[in-house]
C-alpha positions as CSV (number, residue, x, y, z in Angstrom):
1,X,0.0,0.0,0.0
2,X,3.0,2.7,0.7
3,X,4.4,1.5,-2.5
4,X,1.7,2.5,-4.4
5,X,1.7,5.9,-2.4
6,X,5.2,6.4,-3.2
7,X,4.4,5.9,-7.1
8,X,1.5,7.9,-7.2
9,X,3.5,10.5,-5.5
10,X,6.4,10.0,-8.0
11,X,3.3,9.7,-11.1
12,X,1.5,13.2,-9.7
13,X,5.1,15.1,-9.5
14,X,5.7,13.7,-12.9
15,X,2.6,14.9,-14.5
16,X,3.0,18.4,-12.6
17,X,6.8,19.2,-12.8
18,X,8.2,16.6,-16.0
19,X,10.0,13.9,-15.9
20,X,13.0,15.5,-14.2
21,X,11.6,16.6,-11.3
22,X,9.6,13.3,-10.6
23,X,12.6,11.3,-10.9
24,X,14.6,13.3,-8.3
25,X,11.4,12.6,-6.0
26,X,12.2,9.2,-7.0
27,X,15.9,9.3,-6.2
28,X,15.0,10.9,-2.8
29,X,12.6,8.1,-1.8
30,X,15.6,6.0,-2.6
31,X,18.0,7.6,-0.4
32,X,16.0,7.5,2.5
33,X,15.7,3.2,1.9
34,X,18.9,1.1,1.7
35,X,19.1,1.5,-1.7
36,X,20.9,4.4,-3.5
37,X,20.3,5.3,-7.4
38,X,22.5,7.9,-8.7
39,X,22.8,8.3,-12.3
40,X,23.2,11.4,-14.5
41,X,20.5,11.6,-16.8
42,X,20.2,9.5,-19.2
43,X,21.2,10.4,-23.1
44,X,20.0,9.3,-26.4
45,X,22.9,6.5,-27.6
46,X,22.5,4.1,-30.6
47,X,24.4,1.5,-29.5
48,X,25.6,-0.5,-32.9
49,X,27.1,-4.0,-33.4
50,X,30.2,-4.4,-35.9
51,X,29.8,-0.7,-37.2
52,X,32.3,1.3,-38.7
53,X,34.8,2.8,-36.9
54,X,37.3,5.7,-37.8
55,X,40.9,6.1,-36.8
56,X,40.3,9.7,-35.7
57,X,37.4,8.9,-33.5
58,X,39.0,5.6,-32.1
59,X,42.2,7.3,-31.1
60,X,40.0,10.3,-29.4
61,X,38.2,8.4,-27.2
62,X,41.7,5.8,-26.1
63,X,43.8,9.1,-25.6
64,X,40.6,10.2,-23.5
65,X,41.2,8.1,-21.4
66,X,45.2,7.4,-21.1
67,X,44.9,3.9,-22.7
68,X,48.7,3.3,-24.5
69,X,47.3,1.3,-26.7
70,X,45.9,4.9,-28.6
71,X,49.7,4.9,-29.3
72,X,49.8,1.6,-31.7
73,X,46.9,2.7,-34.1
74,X,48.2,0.9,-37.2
75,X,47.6,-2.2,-34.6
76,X,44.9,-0.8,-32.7
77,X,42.0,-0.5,-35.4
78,X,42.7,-3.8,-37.2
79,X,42.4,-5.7,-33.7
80,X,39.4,-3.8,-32.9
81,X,37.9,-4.7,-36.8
82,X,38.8,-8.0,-36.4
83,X,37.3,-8.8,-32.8
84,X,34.6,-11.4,-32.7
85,X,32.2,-8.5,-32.1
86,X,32.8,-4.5,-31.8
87,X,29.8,-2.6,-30.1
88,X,29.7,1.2,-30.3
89,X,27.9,3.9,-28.9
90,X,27.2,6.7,-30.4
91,X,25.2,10.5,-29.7
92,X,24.1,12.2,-32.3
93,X,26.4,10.3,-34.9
94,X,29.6,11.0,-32.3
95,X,31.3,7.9,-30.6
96,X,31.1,8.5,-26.8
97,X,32.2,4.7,-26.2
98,X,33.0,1.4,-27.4
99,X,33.8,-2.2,-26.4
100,X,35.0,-5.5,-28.4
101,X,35.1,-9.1,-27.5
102,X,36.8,-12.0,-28.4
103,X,35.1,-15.4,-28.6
104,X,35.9,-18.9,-29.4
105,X,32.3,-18.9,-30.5
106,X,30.8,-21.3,-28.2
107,X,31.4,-21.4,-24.4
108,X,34.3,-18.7,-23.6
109,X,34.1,-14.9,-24.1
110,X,36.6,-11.9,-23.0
111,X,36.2,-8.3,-23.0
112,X,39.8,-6.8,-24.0
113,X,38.3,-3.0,-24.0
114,X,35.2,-1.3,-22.7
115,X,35.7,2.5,-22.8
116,X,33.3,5.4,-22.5
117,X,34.7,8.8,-23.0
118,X,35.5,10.7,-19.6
119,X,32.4,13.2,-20.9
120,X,29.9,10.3,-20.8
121,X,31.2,8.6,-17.3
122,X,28.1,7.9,-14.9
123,X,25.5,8.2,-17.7
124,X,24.2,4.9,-19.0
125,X,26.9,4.5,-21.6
126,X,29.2,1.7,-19.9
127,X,26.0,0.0,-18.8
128,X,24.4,-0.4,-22.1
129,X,27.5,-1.8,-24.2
130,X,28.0,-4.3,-21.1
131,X,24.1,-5.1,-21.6
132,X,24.2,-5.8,-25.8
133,X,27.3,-7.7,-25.2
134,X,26.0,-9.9,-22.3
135,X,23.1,-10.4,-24.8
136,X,25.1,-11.9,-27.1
137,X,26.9,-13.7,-24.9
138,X,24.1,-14.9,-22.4
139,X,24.6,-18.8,-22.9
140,X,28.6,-18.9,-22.5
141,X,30.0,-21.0,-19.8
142,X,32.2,-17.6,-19.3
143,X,32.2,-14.0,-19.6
144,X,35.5,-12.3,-18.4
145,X,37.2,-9.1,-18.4
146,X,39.8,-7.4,-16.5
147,X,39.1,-4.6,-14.4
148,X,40.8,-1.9,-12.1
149,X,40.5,1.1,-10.1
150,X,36.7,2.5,-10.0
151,X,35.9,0.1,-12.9
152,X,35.8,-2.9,-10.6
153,X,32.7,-1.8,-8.8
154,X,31.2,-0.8,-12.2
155,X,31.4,-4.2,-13.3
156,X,30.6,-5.9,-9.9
157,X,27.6,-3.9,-10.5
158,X,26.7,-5.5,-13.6
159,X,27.1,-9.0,-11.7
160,X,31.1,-9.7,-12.9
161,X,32.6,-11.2,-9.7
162,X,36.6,-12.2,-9.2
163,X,37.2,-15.1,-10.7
164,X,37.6,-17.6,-7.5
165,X,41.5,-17.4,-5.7
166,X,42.6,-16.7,-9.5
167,X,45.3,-13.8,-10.2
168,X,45.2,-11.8,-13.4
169,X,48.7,-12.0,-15.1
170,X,50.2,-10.8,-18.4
171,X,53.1,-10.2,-20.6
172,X,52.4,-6.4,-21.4
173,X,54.3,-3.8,-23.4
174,X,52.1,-0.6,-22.3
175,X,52.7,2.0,-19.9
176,X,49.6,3.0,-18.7
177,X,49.2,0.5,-15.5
């Protein structure tokens, strides 16, 4: 019964005020329970599977955010072509993000690269690649990625856990870690 207070609260705000003001009604409901929503609002992103991809707009959005691979283009965009599946995400015809996997095609699947331009951090972007590419992905025996820094809550978000008592190792010629 206060449930259906709350949304008719939320609703009548809504239908007063917009959509914006109903939903920070919403998020304050939420911060007075245990659970917290915060989210920037939310863009309009085409999110595209094995589209084209530029050089310029590739090497923007990894210098963007310090990845060294931005440095190895002429390796960079073949890999990237050539992954089992590229998702991009696009506003208004601009890349604001991207992520590839690589796939035997049956039971294993890894996520080399998710990246959202620093603009578009904490607005849906991250969260819908992850989505289309779980989607694709739903009936593999595994899904892995690596992950650091704030990333690792991001993905534990999604569901991603650490992988048992494992420990992530690599040969790696980049500078960024």
């Amino acid at each position: 019964m206060w449930m259906m207070a709350i949304v008719g609260l939320v609703l009548f705000i809504i239908g007063q005020q917009g959509f914006k003001y109903g939903r920070k009604a919403l998020l304050h409901y939420h911060r007075k329970s245990s659970h917290v929503v915060r989210r920037k609002e939310a863009m309009d992103i085409t999110i595209e599977v094995n589209g084209d991809i530029n050089e310029a707009e590739v090497i923007d959005i990894y210098r963007a955010n310090k990845w060294s691979s931005a440095e190895k283009p002429e390796q960079l965009l073949p890999a990237l072509r050539h992954s089992h599946t590229l998702i991009t995400a696009r506003q208004d015809g601009v890349l604001v993000g991207l992520a590839n996997a690589i796939s035997d095609g049956h039971l294993v699947v890894y996520y080399p690269h998710i990246l959202v331009h620093p603009d578009h951090h904490g607005k849906g972007v991250g969260r819908k690649m992850v989505a289309s590419m779980q989607s694709i992905y739903s009936g593999y025996h595994q899904q892995m990625l690596t992950a650091d820094g704030d990333a690792i809550d991001f993905y534990k978000a999604l569901g991603f856990e650490r992988a048992g008592k494992t420990e992530p190792m690599w040969k790696y010629a980049g500078t960024d870690h």
